[in-house]
C-alpha positions in Angstrom: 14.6 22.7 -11.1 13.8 25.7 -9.5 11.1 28.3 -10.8 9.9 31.5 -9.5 5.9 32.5 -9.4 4.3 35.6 -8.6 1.1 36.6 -8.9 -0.7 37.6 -12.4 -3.8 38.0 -13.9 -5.3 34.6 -14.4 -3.6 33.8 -10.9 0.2 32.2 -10.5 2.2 32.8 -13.2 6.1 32.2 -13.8 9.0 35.1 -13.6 12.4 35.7 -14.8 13.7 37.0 -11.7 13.0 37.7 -8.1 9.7 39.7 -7.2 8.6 41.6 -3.8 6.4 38.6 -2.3 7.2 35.7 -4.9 7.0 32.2 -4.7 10.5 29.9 -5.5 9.4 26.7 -6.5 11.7 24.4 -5.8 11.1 20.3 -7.3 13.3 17.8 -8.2 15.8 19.4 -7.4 19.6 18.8 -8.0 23.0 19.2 -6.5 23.4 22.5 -8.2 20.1 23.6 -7.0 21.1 23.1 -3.6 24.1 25.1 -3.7 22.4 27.9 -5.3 19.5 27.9 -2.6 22.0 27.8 0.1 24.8 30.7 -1.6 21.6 32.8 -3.4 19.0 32.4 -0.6 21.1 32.3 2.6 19.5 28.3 3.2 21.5 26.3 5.6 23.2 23.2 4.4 22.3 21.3 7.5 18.8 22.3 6.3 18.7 21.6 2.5 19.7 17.9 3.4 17.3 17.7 6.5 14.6 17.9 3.4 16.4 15.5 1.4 16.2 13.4 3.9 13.3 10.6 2.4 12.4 9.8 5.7 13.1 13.1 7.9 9.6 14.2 9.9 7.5 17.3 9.9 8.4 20.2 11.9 9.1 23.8 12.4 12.0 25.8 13.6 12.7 29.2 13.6 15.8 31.0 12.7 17.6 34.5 12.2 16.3 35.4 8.2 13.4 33.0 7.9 11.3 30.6 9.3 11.8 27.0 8.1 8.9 24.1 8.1 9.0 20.7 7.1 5.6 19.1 6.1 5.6 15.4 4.4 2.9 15.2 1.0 1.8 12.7 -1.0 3.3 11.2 -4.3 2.2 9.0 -6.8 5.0 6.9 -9.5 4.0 4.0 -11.5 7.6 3.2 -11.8 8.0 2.1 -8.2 6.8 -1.2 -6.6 5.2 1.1 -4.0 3.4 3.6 -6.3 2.1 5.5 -3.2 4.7 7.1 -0.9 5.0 10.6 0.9 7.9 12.9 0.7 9.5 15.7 3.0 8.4 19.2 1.6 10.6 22.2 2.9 8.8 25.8 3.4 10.9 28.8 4.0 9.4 31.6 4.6 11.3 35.1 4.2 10.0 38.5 5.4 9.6 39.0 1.1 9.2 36.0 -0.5 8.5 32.0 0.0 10.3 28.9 -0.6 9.6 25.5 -1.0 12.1 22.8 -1.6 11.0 19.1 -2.2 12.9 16.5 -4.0 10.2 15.0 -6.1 7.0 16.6 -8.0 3.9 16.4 -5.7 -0.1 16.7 -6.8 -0.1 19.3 -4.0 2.3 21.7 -5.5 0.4 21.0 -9.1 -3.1 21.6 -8.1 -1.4 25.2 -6.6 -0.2 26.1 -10.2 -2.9 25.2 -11.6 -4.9 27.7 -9.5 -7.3 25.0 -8.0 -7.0 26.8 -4.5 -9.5 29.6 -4.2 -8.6 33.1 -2.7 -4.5 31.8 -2.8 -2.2 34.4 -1.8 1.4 34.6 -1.8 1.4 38.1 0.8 -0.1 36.2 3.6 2.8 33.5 4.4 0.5 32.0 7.3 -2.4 31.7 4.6 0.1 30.3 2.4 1.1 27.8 5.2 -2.5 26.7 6.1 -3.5 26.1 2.0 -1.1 24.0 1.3 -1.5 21.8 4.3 -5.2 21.7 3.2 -5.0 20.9 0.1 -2.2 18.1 1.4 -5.0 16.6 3.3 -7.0 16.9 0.5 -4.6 14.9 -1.5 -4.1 12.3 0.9 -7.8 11.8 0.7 -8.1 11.1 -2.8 -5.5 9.0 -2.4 -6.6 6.6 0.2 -9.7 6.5 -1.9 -8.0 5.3 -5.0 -5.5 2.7 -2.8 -8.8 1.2 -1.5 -10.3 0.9 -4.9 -6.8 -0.8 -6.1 -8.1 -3.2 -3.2 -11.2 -4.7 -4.0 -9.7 -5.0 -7.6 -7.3 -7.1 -6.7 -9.4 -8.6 -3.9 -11.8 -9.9 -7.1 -9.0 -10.9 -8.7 -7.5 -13.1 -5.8 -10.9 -14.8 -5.4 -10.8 -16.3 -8.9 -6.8 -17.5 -8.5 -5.1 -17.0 -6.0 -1.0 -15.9 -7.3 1.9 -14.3 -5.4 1.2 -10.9 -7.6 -1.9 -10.2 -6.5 -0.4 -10.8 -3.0 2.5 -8.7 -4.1 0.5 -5.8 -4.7 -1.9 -5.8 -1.5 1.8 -6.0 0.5 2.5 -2.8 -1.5 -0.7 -1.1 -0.8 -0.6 -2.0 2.4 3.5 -0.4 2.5 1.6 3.0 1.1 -0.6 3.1 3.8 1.5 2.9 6.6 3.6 5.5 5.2 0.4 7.6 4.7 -0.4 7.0 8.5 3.0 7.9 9.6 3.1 11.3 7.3 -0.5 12.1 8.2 0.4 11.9 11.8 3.7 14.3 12.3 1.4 16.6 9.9 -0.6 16.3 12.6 1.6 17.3 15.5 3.0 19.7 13.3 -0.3 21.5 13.1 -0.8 21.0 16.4 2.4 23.3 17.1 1.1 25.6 14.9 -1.9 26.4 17.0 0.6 27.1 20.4 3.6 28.7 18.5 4.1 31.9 18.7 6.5 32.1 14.7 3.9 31.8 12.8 0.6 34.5 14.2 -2.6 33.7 12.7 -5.4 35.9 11.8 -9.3 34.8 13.7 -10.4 33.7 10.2 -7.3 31.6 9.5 -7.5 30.1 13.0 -10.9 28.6 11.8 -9.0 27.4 8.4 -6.5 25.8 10.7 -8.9 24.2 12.6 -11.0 22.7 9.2 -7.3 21.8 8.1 -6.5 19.9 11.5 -10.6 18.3 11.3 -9.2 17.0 7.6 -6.3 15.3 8.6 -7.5 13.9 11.2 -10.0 12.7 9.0 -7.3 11.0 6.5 -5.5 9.4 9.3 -8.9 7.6 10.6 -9.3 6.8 6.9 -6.2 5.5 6.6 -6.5 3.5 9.8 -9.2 2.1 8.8 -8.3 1.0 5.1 -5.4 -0.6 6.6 -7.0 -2.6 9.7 -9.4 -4.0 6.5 -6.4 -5.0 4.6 -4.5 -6.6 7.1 -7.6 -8.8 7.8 -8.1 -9.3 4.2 -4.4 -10.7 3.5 -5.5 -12.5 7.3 -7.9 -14.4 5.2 -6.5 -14.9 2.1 -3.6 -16.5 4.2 -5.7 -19.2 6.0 -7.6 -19.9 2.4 -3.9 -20.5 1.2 -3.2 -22.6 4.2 -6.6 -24.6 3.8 -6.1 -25.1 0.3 -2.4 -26.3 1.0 -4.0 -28.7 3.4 -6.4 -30.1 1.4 -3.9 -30.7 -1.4 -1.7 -32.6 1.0 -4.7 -34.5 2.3 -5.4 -35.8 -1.1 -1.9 -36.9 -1.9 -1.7 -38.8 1.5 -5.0 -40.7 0.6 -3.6 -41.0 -3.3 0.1 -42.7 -1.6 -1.9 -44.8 0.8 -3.8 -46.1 -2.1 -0.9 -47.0 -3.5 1.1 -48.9 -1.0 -1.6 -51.7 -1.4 -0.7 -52.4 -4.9 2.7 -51.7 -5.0 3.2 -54.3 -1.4 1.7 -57.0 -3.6 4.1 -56.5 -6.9 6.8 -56.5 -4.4 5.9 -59.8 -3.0 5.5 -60.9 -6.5 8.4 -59.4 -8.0 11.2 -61.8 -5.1 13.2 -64.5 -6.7 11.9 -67.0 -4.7 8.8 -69.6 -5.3 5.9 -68.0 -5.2 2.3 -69.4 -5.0 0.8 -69.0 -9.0 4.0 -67.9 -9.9 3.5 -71.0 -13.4 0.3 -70.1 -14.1 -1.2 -69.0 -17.0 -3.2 -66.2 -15.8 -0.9 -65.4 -13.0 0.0 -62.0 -14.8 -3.8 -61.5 -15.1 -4.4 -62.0 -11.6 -1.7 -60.1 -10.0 -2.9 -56.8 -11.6 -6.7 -57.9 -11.2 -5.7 -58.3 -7.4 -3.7 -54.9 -7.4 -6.8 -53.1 -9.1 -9.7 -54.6 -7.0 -7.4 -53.7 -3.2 -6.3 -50.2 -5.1 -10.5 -49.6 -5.3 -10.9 -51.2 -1.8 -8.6 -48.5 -0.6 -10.0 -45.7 -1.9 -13.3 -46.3 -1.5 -12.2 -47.3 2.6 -10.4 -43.9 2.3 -12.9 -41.6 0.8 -14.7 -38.7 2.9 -17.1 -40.3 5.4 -19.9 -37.1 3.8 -19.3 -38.7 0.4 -19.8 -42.4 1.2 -23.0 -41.2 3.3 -24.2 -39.7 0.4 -23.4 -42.2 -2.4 -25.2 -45.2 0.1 -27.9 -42.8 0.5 -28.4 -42.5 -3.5 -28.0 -46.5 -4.0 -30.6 -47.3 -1.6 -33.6 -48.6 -3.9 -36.6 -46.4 -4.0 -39.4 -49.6 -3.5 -37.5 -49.8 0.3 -39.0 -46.2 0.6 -42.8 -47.0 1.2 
């Protein structure tokens, strides 16, 4: 869908047709809105999929009509098994009017709508530039701070039971943050390039917002770092309780079969059709399964944790010895 905006009254508002210094906003867009950006707007197709491109990096390059810049943002979809993800956002700027082409809807181009950037202006392309990489970073912010909140849920939630969902969704929030990392970090060299390059000239005061916006995502990527080196030793840990519990599982069925092969040789011997010792008895039935109880008990009691029999000797020694 692609809608135009120019400035108004209360700040961005939408127009029927093209304005001196407007702003086509460009979101989910479509096949046909592709080949109307690239016959109406002179965009090259090479271009227009170069933004389509999921996994296509930041940059800038310059040519004859406009000056083309691809920065990656932040989105957010319940609908996907990894809710947060980043997208390639496409900014063309003309010598009258801007353009920004990205394939899904992004908080960042919202909260511009909405008017939540003070002092926004669609005359200064460079300002325009710097703002929205801001309020990117801003975005990214907000979001590594809700991912690591989705983390100690599910931390609290994987310290009552431990289940492959709750596993299933730290693998996913971990996913989100590497793709945050990688996004925040050809942002990054982006703006970098922006501070050398001579296509896009910045005013002093918008040298100083460049700076704060470079301080910013810097910021998010050492956030982001960090969030992630915790949750890779988190799922670390969870792992070896896993393991450890696995083990002691496996522990207790090996004493469990041990205990077992006692009985179970002496019904063997018992159950051959050959003569047998006590085998016309009366109470030979009586004693077979008294002798198969009395070695199963043996067994386990010979078997049991070495800290538990301690213990049990220590609370059956008679308290008149203690004088």
């Amino acid at each position: 869908m692609i809608t135009i905006r120019t400035h108004g009254e209360i700040g961005l508002v939408e127009a029927a047709e093209l304005e001196k210094h407007c702003w086509v906003d460009a979101r989910d867009v479509t096949k046909e809105d592709l080949e109307r950006l690239e016959k109406e707007f002179g965009i090259q197709g090479e271009l227009l999929a170069d933004i389509m491109d999921a996994d296509e990096q930041a940059r800038i390059e310059k040519e004859d009509e406009y000056t083309a810049l691809i920065v990656r943002l932040p989105v957010f979809d319940e609908r996907f098994e990894v809710s947060y993800f980043t997208v390639p956002l496409g900014i063309i700027l003309f010598a009258d009017k801007i353009v920004t082409i990205c394939q899904r809807s992004s908080e960042v181009l919202a909260d511009i709508v909405r008017n939540r950037i003070r002092d926004f202006t669609l005359t200064n392309k460079s300002a325009f530039v710097l703002n929205l990489l801001g309020r990117a970073a801003i975005v990214y912010l907000r979001a590594l701070k809700d991912l690591n909140k989705r983390t100690t849920v599910i931390e609290r939630e994987l310290q009552m039971s431990v289940k492959n969902y709750e596993l299933i969704q730290l693998l996913s929030i971990q996913k989100s943050l590497v793709y945050f990392t990688t996004s925040l970090k050809t942002n990054e060299l982006l703006l970098e390039k922006l501070q050398k390059s001579p296509l896009i000239r910045f005013k002093e005061d918008e040298k100083e917002l460049l700076e704060d916006v470079l301080t910013e995502n810097k910021q998010a990527i050492e956030m982001s770092n960090i969030y992630s080196s915790i949750l890779t030793g988190t799922m670390d840990a969870f792992a070896s309780v896993i393991s450890n519990n696995l083990n002691m599982v496996m522990k207790r069925l090996t004493i469990v079969s041990i205990v077992l092969m006692i009985p179970t040789l002496i019904v063997s011997f018992y159950g051959m059709n050959v003569d047998l010792p006590f085998q016309h008895a009366p109470l030979a039935f009586a004693g077979i399964v008294g002798a198969c109880l009395i070695s199963g008990t043996f067994g386990a009691l010979l078997l049991q944790d070495r800290k538990k029999r301690k213990k049990i000797a220590t609370l059956a020694l008679p308290y008149s010895h203690v004088s």
